[in-house]
Backbone bond lengths (Angstrom), bond angles and torsions (degrees), N, CA, C in turn:
res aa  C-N    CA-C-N  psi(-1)  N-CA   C-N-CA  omega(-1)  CA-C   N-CA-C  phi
1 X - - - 1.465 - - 1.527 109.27 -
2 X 1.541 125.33 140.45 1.101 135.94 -165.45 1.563 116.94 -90.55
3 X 1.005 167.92 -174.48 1.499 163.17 164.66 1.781 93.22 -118.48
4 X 1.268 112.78 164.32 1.281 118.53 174.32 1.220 117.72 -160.88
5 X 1.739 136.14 142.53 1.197 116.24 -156.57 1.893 92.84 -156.16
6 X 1.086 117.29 147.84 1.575 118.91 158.15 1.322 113.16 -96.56
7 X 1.625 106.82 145.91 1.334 108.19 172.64 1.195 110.63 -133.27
8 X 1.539 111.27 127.18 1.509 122.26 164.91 1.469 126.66 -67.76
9 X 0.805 127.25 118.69 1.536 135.89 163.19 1.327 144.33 -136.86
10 X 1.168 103.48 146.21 1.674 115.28 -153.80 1.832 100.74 -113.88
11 X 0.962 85.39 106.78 1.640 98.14 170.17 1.593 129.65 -77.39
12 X 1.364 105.50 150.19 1.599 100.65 179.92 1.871 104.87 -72.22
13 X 1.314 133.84 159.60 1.297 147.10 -176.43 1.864 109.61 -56.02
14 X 1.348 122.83 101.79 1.511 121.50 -170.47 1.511 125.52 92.14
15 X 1.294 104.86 -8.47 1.343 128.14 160.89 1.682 136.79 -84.68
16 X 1.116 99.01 -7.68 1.497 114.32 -178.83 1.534 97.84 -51.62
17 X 1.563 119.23 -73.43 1.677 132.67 -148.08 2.157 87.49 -64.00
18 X 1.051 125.31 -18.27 1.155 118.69 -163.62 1.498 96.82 -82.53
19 X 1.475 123.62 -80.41 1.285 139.37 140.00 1.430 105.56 11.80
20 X 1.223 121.03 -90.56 1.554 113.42 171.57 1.565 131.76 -49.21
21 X 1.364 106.00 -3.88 1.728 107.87 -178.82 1.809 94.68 -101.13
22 X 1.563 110.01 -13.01 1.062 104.71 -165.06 1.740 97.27 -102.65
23 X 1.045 118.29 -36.52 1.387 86.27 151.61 1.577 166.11 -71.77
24 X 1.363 86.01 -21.49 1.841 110.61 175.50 1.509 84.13 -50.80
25 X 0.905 143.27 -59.25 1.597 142.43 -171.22 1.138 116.17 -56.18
26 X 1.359 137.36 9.35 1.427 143.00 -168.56 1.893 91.41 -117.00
27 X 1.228 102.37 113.04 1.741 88.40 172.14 1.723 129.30 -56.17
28 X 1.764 107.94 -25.84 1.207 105.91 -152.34 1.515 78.65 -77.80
29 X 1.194 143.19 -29.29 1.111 132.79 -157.96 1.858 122.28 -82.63
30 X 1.624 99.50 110.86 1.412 107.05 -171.41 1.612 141.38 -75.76
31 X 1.740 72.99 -20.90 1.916 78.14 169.21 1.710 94.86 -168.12
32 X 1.200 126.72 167.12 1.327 136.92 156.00 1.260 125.64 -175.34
33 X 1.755 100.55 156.84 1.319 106.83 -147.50 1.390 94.62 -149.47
34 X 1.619 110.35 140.75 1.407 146.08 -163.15 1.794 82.86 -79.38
35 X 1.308 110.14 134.77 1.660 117.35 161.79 1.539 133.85 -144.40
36 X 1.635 123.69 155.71 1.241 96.21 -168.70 1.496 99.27 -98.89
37 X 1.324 144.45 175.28 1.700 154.11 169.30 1.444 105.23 134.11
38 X 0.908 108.31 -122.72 1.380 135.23 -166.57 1.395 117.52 -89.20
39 X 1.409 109.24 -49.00 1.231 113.14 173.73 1.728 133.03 -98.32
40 X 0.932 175.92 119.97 1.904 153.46 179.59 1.020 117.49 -53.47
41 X 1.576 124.71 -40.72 1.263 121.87 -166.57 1.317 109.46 -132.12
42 X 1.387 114.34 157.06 1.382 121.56 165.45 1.734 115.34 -146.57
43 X 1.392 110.40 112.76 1.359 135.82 175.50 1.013 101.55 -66.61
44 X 1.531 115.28 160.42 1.778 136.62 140.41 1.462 87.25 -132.81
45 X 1.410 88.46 140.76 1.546 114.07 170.90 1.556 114.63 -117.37
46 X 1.264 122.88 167.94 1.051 107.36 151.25 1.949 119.12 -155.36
47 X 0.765 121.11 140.55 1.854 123.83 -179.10 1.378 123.29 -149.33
48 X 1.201 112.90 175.73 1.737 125.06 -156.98 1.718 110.81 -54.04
49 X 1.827 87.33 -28.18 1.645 95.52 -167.07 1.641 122.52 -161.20
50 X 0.754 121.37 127.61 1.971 108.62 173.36 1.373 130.91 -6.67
51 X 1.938 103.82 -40.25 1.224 95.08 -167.54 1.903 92.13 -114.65
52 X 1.585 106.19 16.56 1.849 102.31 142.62 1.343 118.50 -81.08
53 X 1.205 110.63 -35.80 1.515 120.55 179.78 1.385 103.51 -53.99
54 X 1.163 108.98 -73.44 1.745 107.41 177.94 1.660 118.84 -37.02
55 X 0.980 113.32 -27.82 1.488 131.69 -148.69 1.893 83.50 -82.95
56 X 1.637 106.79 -62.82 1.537 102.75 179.39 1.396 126.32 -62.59
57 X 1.410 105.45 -35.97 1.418 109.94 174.56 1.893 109.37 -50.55
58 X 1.167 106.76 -64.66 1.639 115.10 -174.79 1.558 122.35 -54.63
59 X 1.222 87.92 -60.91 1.506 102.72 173.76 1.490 142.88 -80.85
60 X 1.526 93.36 -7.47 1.674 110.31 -174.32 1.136 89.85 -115.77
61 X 1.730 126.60 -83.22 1.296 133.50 -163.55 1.241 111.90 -74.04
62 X 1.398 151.55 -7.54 1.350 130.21 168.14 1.405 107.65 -88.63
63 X 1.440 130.32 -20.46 1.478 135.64 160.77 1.142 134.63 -38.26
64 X 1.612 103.85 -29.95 1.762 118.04 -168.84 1.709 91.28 -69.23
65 X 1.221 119.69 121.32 1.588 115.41 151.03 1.271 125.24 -47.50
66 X 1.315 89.27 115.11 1.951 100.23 178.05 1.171 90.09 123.83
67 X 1.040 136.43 -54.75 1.507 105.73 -165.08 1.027 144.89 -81.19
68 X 1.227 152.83 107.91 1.904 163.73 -66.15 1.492 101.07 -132.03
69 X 1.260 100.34 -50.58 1.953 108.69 -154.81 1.272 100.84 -170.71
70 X 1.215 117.58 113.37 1.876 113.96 147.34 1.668 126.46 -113.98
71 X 1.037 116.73 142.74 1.734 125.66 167.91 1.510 92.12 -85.39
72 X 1.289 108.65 161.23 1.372 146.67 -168.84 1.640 120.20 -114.06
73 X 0.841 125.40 49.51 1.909 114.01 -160.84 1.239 114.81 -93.43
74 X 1.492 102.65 89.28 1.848 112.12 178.89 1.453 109.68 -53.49
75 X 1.574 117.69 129.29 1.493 116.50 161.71 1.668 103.95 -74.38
76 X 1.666 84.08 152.59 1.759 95.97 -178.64 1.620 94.92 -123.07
77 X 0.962 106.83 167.65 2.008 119.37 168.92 1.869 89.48 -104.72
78 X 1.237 83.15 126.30 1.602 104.92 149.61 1.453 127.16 -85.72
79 X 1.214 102.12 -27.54 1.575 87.54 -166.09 1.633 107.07 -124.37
């Protein structure tokens, strides 16, 4: 079973379209999408385990230049 998580991120100003080319290139990463609020972007990731998840978030996605700050929001099963 896979872990799966969204990630918020906030891009530097003109950097968004870059950011997003730079992730499609990340395998763990399953989909993403340009947004308006608070944040620009919002990831789904996905990996073997929580602490893969972490692993892309830190080490993959906070790397891309430009990007400011991300939250981490692991999906859980409810039922």
């Amino acid at each position: 079973m896979t872990a799966s998580a969204y990630v918020l991120i906030e891009g530097a100003a003109g950097r968004i379209h870059r950011i997003m080319e730079e992730l499609k290139r990340i395998p763990e990463v399953t989909a993403c999408d340009a947004v308006t609020g608070q944040f620009d972007i919002i990831a789904r990731i996905e990996a073997e385990d929580i602490n893969a998840l972490g692993r892309v978030s830190y080490a993959k996605i906070q790397m891309i230049d430009g990007v400011l700050r991300t939250i981490t929001c692991n999906v859980i099963n409810l039922g």
